[in-house]
C-alpha positions as CSV (number, residue, x, y, z in Angstrom):
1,X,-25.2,-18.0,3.8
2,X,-25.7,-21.4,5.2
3,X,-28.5,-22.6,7.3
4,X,-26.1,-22.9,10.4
5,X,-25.4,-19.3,9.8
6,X,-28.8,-17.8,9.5
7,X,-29.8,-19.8,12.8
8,X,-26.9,-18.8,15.1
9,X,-27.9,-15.4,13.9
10,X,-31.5,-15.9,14.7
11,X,-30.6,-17.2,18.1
12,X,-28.4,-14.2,18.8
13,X,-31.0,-12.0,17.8
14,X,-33.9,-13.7,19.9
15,X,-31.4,-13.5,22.9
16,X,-30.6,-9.9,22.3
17,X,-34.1,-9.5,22.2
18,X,-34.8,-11.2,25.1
19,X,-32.3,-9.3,27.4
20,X,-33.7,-5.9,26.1
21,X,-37.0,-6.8,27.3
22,X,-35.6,-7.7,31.0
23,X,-36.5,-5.4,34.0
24,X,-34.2,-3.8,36.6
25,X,-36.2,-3.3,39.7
26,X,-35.2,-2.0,42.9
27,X,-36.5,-4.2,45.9
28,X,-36.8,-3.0,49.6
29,X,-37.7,-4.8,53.0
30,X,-39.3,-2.4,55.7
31,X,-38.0,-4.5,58.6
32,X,-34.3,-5.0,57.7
33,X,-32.1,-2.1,57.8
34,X,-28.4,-2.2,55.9
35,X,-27.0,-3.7,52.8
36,X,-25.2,-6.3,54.5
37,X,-28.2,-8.1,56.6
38,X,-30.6,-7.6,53.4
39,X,-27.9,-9.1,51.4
40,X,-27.7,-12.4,54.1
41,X,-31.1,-12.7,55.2
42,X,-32.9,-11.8,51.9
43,X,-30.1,-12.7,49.1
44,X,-32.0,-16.0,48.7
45,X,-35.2,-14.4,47.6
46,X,-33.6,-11.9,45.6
47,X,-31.8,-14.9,43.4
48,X,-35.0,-16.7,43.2
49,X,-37.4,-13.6,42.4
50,X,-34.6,-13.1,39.4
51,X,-34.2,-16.6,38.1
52,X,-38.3,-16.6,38.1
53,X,-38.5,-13.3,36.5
54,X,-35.8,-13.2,34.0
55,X,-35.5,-9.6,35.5
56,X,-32.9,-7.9,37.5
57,X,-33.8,-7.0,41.5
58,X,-31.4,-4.5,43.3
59,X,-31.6,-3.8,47.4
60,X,-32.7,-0.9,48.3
61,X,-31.9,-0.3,52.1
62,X,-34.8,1.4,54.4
63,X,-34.0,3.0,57.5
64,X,-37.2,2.9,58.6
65,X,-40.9,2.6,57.6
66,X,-41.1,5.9,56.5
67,X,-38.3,6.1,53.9
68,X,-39.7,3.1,52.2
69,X,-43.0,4.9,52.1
70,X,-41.2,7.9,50.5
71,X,-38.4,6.2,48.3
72,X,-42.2,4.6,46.9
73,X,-43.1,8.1,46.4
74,X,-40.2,9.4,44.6
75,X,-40.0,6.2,42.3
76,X,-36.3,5.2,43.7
77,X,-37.8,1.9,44.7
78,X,-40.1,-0.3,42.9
79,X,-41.3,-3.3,45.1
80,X,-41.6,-3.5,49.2
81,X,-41.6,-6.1,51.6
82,X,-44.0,-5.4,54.3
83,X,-46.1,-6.3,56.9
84,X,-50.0,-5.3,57.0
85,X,-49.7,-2.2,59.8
86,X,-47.0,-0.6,57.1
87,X,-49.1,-2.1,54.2
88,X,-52.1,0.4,55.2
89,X,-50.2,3.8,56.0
90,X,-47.9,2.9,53.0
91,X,-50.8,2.8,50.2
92,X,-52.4,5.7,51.9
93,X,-49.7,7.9,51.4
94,X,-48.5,6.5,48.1
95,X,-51.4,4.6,46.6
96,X,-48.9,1.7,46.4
97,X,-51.0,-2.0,46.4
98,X,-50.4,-5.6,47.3
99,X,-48.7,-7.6,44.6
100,X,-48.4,-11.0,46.4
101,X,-49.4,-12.0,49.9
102,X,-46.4,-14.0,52.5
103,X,-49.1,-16.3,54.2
104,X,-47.6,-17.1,57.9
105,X,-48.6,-20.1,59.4
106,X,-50.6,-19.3,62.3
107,X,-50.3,-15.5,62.3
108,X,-52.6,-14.2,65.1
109,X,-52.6,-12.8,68.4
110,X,-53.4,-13.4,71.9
111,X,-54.9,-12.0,75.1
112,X,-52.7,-13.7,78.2
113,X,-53.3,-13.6,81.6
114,X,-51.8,-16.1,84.8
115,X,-54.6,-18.8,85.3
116,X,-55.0,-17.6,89.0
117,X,-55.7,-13.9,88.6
118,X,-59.7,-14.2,88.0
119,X,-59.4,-12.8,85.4
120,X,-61.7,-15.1,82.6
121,X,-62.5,-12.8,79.5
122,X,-61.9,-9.3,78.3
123,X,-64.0,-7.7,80.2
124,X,-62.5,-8.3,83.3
125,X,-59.6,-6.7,82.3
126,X,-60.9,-3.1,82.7
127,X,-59.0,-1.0,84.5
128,X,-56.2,-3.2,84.8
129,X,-52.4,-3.0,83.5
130,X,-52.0,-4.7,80.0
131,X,-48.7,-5.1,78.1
132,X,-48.2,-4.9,74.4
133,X,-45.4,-5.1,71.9
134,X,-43.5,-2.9,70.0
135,X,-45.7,0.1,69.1
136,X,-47.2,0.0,65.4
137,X,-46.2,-3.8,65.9
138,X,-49.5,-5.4,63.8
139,X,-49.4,-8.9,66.3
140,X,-47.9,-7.4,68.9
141,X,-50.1,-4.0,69.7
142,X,-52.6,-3.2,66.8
143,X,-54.0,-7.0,66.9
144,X,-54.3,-7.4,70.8
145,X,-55.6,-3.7,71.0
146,X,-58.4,-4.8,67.9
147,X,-59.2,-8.1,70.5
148,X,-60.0,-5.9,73.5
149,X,-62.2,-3.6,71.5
150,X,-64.0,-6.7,69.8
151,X,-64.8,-8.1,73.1
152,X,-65.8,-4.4,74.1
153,X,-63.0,-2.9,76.3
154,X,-61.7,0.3,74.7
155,X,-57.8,0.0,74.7
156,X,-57.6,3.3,74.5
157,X,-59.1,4.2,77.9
158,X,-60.6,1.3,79.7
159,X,-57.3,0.4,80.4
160,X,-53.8,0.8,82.0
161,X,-51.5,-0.1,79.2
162,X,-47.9,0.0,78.6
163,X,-45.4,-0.9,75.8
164,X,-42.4,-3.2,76.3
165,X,-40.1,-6.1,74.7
166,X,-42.2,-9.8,74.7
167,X,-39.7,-11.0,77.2
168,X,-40.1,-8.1,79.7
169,X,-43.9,-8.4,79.4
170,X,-43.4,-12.3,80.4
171,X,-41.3,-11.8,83.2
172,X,-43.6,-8.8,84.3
173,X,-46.8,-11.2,83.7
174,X,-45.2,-14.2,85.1
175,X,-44.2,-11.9,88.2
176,X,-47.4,-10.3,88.7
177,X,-46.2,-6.9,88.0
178,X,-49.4,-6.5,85.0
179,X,-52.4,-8.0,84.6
180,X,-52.2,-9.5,81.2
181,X,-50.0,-8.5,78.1
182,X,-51.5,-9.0,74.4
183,X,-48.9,-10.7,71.9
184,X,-48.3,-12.4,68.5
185,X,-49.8,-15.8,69.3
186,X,-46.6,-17.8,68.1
187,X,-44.0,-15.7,69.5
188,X,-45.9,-15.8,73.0
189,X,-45.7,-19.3,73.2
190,X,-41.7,-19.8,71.8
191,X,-40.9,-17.4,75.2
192,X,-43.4,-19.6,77.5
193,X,-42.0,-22.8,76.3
194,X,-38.9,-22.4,77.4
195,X,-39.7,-22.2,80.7
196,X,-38.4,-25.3,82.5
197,X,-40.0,-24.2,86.1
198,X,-43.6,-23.5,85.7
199,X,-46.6,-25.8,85.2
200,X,-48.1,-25.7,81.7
201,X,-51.2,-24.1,83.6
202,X,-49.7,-20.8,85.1
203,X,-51.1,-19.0,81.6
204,X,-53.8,-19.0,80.0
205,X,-54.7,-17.1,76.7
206,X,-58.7,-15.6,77.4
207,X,-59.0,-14.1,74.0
208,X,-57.3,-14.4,70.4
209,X,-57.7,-13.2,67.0
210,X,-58.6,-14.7,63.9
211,X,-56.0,-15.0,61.3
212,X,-54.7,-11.6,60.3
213,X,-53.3,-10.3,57.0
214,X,-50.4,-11.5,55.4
215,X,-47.6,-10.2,55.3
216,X,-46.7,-9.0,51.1
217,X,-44.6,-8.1,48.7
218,X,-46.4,-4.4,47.9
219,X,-45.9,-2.7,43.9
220,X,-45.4,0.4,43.7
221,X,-48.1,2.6,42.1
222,X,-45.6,4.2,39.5
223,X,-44.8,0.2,38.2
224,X,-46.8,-0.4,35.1
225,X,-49.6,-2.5,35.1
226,X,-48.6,-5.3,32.9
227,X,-45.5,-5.7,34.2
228,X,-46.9,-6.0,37.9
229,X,-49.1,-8.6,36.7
230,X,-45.6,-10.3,34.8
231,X,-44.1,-10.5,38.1
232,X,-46.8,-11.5,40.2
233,X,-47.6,-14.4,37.6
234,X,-43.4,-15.2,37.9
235,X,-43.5,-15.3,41.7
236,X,-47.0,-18.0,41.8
237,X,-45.8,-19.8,39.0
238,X,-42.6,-20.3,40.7
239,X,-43.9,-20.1,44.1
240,X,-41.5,-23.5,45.9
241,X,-38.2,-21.5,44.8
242,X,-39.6,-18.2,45.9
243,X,-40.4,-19.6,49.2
244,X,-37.3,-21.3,49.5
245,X,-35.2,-18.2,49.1
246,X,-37.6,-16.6,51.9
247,X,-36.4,-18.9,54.3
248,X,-33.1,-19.9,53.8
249,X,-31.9,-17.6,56.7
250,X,-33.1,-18.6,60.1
251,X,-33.9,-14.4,60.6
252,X,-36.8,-15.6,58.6
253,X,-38.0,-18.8,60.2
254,X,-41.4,-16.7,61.1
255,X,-42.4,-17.8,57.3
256,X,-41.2,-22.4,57.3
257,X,-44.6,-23.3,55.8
258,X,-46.0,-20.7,54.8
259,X,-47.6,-20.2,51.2
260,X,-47.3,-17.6,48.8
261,X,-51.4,-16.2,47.2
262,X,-52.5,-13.6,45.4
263,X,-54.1,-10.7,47.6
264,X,-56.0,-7.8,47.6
265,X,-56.1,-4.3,49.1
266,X,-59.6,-5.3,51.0
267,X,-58.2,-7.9,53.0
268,X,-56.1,-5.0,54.7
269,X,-59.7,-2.8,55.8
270,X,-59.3,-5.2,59.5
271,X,-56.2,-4.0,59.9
272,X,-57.5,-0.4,59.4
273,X,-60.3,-0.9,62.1
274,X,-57.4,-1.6,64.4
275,X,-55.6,1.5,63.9
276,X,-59.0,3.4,64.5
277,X,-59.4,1.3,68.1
278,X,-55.9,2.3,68.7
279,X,-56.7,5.7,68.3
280,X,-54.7,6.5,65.0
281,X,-58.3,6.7,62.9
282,X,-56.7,8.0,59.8
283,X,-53.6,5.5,59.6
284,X,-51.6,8.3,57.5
285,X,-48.6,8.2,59.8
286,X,-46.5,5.5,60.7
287,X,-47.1,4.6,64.9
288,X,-43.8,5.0,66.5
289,X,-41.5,6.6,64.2
């Protein structure tokens, strides 16, 4: 046998080797629903998570928060996309944890008011009619709810509130049909920038949160340890390409700068306080669904 021979054979060997060791994970996203938009908006990351890996990732399409939350249960998916409102009902019901964290640029919320309502902080906003987002929305309701009850106005009942789209909440603000609404910070200000016939002046944001949570990419708790670890190390070690696969598609634009860190379940216990000041104290159902 020549030398060439016992190499190529060795090579073959180390590759077959190689392949049996690779993974094939099944990857969801709690806010995209279908094959087809996953496949557009997420594809990117999906090709990147693999190359980084050397493991195999297949969609697995959510309907809704919930059968993510139970697809984690029955082991028929393996790693989740999700924000921090899902994050906290999903490892309470599964015991699944955060693998790696999305870092948004500038994810917070806002209290808004018009600049000529009197109305100057929190407190003056008792008994009035505030607008939030989407319900179980982290920026748009949990977050502006949290602000209220930091500056000490119970959103539960010190309050008119109501629920409605960010753009119907402007209009209604802008209008004087509410008092104040309470949004993502960010979005807010994409929607108020586009006005072309109002002085910058006509808002004015009274109250705002720090930072929240980042958004992650969760583990399920059935996913070995050591191989969690594998692919968290994978994603941070390759973090430019995963990034870059995150926001390829402009559905994603919510993440251009952001940075990818590793995370852990206590920087979720703020997001928890807000479901109790929401009313939902034990945060073992998904608000909304």
């Amino acid at each position: 046998m020549t030398l060439k021979t016992i190499l190529m054979g060795a090579a073959a060997l180390a590759l077959s080797a190689s392949a049996l060791a690779a993974e094939n994970w099944k990857l969801a996203v709690t806010d995209v629903e279908g094959m087809e938009r996953l496949q557009v908006e997420w594809g990117p990351f999906k090709d990147a998570l693999e190359t980084a890996t050397g493991d195999t990732f297949e969609f697995f399409p959510v309907n809704s928060r919930t059968a993510a939350a139970e697809a984690l249960r029955g082991k028929t998916v393996d790693f989740v996309v999700s924000g921090p409102a899902e994050y906290v009902v999903i490892n309470k019901l599964t015991k699944a944890t955060p693998l790696v964290g999305l870092g948004r640029p500038d994810y917070h919320c806002a209290i808004i008011v018009r600049a000529d309502s009197g109305i100057n902080v929190p407190a003056d906003l008792k008994g009035k009619k505030v607008a939030f987002g989407d319900i179980g929305s982290t920026s748009n309701m949990l977050c502006p709810m949290q602000v209220l009850a930091d500056h000490g106005v119970d959103p539960v009942n010190d309050i008119d509130k109501t629920h409605t789209s960010r753009n119907i909440a402007h209009e209604a603000l802008k209008a004087g049909d509410i008092d104040a609404l309470g949004a993502n910070a960010n979005s807010w200000l994409n929607v108020r920038n586009k006005e072309t016939d109002l002085p910058y002046g006509f808002f004015k944001m009274i109250a705002r949160s720090g930072d929240l949570p980042n958004d992650m990419i969760m583990v399920g708790a059935h996913v070995p340890a050591d191989a969690a670890e594998t692919v968290r190390t994978a994603i941070l070690d390759n973090k430019a390409q995963i990034i870059a696969g995150i926001t390829a598609h402009e559905e994603n634009d919510k993440y251009v700068g952001m940075d990818l860190v590793a995370i852990q379940d206590g920087a979720y216990d703020y997001v928890r306080l807000m479901y109790a000041n929401a009313g939902y104290p034990q945060f073992d159902n998904f608000i909304g669904d």
